[in-house]
C-alpha positions in Angstrom: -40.9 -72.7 -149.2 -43.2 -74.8 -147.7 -44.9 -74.6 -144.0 -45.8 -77.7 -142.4 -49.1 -78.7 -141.9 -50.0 -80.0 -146.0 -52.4 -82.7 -147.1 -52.7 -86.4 -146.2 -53.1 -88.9 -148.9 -57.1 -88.6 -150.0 -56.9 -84.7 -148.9 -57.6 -82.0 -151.7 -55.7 -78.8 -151.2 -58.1 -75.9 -149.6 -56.9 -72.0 -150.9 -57.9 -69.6 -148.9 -55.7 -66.7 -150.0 -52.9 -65.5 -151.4 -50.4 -63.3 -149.5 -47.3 -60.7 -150.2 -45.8 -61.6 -146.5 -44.9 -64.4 -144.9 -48.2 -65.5 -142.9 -48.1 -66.2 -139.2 -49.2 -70.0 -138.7 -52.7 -70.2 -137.5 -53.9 -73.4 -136.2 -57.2 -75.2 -137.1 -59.1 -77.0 -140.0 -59.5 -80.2 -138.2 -56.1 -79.2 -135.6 -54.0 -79.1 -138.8 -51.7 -76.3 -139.0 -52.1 -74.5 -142.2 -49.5 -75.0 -144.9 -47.6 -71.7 -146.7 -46.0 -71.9 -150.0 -43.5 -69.4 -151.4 -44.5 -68.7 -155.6 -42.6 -66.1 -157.7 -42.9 -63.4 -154.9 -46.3 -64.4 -152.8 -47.4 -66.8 -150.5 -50.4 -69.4 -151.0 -52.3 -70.3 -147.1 -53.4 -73.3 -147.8 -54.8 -76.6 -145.8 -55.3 -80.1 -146.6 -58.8 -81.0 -146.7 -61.0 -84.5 -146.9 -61.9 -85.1 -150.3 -65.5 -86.5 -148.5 -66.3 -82.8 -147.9 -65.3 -81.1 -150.4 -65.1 -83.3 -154.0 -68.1 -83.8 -156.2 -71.8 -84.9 -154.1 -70.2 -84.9 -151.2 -69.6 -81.2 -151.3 -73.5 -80.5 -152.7 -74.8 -82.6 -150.1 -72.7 -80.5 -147.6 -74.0 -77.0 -148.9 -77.1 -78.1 -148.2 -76.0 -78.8 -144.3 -76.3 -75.2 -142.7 -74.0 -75.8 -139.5 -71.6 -77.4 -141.8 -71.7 -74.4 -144.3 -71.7 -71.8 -141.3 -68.9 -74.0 -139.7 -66.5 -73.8 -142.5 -67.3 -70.4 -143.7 -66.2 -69.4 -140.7 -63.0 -70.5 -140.7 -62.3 -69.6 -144.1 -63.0 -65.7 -142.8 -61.0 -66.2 -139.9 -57.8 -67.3 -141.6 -58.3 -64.5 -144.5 -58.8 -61.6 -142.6 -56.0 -63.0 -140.4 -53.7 -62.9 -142.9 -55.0 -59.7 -144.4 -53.6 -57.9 -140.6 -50.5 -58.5 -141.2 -50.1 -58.7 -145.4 -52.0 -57.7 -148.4 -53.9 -59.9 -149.9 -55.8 -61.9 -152.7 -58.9 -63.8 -151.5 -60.2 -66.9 -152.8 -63.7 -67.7 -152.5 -64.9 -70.4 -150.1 -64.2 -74.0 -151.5 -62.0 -73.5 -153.9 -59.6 -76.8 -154.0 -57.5 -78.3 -156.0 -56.5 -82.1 -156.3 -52.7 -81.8 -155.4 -49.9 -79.4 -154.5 -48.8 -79.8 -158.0 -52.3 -78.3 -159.9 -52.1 -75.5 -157.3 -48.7 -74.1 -158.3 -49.4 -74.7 -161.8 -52.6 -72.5 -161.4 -50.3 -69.8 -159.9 -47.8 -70.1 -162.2 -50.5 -69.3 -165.2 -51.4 -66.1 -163.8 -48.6 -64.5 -161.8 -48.8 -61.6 -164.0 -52.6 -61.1 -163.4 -52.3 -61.7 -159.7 -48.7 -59.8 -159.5 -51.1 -56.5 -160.8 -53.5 -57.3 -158.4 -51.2 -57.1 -155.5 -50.4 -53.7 -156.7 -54.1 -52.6 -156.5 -55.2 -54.2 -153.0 -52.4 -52.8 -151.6 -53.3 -50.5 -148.8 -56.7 -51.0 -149.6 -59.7 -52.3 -147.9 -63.0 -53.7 -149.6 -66.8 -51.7 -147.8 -69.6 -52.3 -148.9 -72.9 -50.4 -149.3 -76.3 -51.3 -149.4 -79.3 -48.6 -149.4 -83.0 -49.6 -148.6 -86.1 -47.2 -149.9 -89.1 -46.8 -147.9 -91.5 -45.6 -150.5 -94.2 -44.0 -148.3 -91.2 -41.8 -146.8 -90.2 -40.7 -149.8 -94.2 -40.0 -151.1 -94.6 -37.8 -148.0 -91.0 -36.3 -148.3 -92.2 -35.0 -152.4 -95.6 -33.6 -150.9 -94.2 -31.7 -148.0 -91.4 -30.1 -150.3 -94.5 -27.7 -151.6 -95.8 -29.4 -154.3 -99.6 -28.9 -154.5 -102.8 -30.6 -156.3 -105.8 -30.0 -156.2 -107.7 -29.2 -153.5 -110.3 -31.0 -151.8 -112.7 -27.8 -152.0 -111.3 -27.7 -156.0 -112.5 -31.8 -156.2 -116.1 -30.9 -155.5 -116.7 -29.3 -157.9 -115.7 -32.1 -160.3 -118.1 -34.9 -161.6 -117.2 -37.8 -160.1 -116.0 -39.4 -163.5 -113.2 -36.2 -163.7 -112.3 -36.9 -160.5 -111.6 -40.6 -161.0 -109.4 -39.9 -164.0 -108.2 -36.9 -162.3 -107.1 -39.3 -159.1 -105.8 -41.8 -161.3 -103.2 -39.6 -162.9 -102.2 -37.9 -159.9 -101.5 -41.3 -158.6 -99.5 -41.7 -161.9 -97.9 -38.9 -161.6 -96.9 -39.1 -157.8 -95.4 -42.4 -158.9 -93.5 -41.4 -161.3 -92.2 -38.6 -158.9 -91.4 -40.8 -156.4 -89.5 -43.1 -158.7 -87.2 -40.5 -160.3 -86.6 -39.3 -156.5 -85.6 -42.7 -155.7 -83.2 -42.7 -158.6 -81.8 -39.5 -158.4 -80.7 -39.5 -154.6 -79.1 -42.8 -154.8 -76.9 -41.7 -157.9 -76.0 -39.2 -155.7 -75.1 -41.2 -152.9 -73.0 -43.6 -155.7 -71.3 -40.7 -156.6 -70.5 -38.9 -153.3 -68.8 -42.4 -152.5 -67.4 -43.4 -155.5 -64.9 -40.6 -154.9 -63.6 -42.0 -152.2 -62.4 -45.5 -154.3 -60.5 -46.7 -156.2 -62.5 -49.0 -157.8 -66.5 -49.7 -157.7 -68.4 -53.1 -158.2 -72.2 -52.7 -158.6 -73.8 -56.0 -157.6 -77.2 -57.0 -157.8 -80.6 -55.7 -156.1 -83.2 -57.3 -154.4 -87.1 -56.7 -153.6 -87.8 -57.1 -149.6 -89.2 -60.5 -149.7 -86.1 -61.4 -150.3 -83.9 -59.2 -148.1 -85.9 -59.8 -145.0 -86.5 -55.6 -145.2 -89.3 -53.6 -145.1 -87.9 -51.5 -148.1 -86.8 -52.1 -151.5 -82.9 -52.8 -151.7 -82.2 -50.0 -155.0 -78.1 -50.0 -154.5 -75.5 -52.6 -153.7 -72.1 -51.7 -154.2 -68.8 -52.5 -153.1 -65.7 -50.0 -152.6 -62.3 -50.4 -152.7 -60.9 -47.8 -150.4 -57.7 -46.8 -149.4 -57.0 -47.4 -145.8 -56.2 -43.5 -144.6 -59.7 -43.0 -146.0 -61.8 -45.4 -144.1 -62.5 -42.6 -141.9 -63.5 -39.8 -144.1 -65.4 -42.8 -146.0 -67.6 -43.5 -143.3 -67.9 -40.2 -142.3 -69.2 -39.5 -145.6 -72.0 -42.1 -144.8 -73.0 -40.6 -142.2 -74.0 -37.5 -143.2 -75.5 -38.7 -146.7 -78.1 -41.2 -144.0 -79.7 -37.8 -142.8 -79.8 -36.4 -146.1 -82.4 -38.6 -147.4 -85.4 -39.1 -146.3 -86.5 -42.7 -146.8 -83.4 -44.3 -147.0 -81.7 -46.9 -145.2 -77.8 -47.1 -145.8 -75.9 -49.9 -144.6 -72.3 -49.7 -144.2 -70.0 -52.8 -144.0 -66.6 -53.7 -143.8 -64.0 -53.4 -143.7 -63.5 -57.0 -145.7 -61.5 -58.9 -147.7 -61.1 -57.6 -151.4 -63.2 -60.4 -152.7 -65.4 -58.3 -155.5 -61.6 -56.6 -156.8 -60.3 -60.3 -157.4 -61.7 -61.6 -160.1 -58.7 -63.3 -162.8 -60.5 -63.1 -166.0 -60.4 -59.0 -165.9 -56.5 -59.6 -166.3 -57.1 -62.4 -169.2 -56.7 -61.4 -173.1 -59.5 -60.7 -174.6 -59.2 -63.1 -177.1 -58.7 -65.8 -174.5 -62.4 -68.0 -173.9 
């Protein structure tokens, strides 16, 4: 079945998800309705789209336009997790078009196995995601106060100062090291207090703080798919884990769109390139 609303000669055709329910319309993109089509037991929300915005240069001079970028990806998020409060279902990422109805529902017709599995997965499931920040200096003076002892200033005086240089540069050392394998060890243990609570875990990259906008080191960034009746004991568990650790920052988002559980070529053969 098709929904009304589908693209004008010169439009591509925008995905924005795939559902396993009938969407409600929602109205937008330009005051288009969107446009539903039925395919071997799910739904793709779709909308017609100008082919000056989204083919080719046009499109790479766009994503350089930051109203334009924020505009649209705004809308794409509105219509998925509007269809994701009613429905299960399979996000696409922003910009993802296709020249005509016709490439679309071939597309879905290559891979309804793949995304007739991944229906089964997302369902009842909701995508968090966790991000922890290290202050170093916290953690230096959290190792220090848990009783571990050096030398004492009254035992330095009685050093030459060339002992004591090398002696300060490998307790330096050795602090570092300390404080590094603390940093590692508590946020395995935060990974693996949470991974129990999905079903499946994507690690994605880190990032130093010039680059984050933070005052600490990013050292975890993880998304988990959880099951909705566990949302709550999920971020309860977050909770307590951010006052277990001094030093750390952990960001909890979501719930989102299963966009990190989505991707096709984990259901391809592996012999397929």
């Amino acid at each position: 079945m098709s929904m009304p609303g589908g693209p004008a000669p010169g439009d591509l055709v925008y995905l924005f998800c795939l559902a396993d329910k009938i969407p409600e319309r929602v109205t937008g993109c330009g005051g288009k309705d969107l446009s539903c089509f039925f395919n071997k037991g799910f739904y793709a929300v779709t909308a017609g789209v100008s082919g000056a915005d989204f083919r080719g240069e046009d499109l790479r001079r766009n994503l350089n336009d930051l109203k334009w970028v924020e505009e649209k990806v705004r809308f794409h998020e509105r219509v998925v997790e509007k269809m994701m409060a009613s429905s299960t279902v399979i996000p696409f990422q922003f910009g993802t078009v296709f020249e005509t109805e016709e490439s679309l529902m071939k597309m879905l017709s290559e891979h309804v196995d793949a995304f007739t599995e991944m229906f089964k997965k997302l369902e009842g499931k909701r995508e968090w995601g966790i991000k922890i920040f290290c202050d170093r200096k916290t953690f230096a003076r959290s190792i220090e106060e848990d009783g571990h002892r050096g030398v004492t200033e009254k035992e330095m005086e009685i050093l030459s100062p060339g002992r004591a240089f090398l002696h300060n540069k490998r307790r330096d050392r050795l602090m570092a090291e300390r404080v590094d394998a603390k940093i590692e060890g508590a946020g395995r243990e935060i990974y693996e207090a949470l991974a129990g609570f999905g079903a499946e875990v994507r690690i994605g990259g880190v990032f130093p703080a010039e680059a984050t906008g933070r005052e600490g080191d990013m050292i975890l960034n993880a998304a988990f798919l959880v099951d909705n009746f566990r949302a709550g004991d999920f971020i309860g568990e977050v909770e307590l884990l951010k006052d277990k650790y001094p030093g750390l920052e952990i960001e909890c988002t979501g719930p989102w769109p299963p966009y990190n559980f989505c991707a096709l070529k984990e259901h391809e053969p592996a012999d397929r390139k």
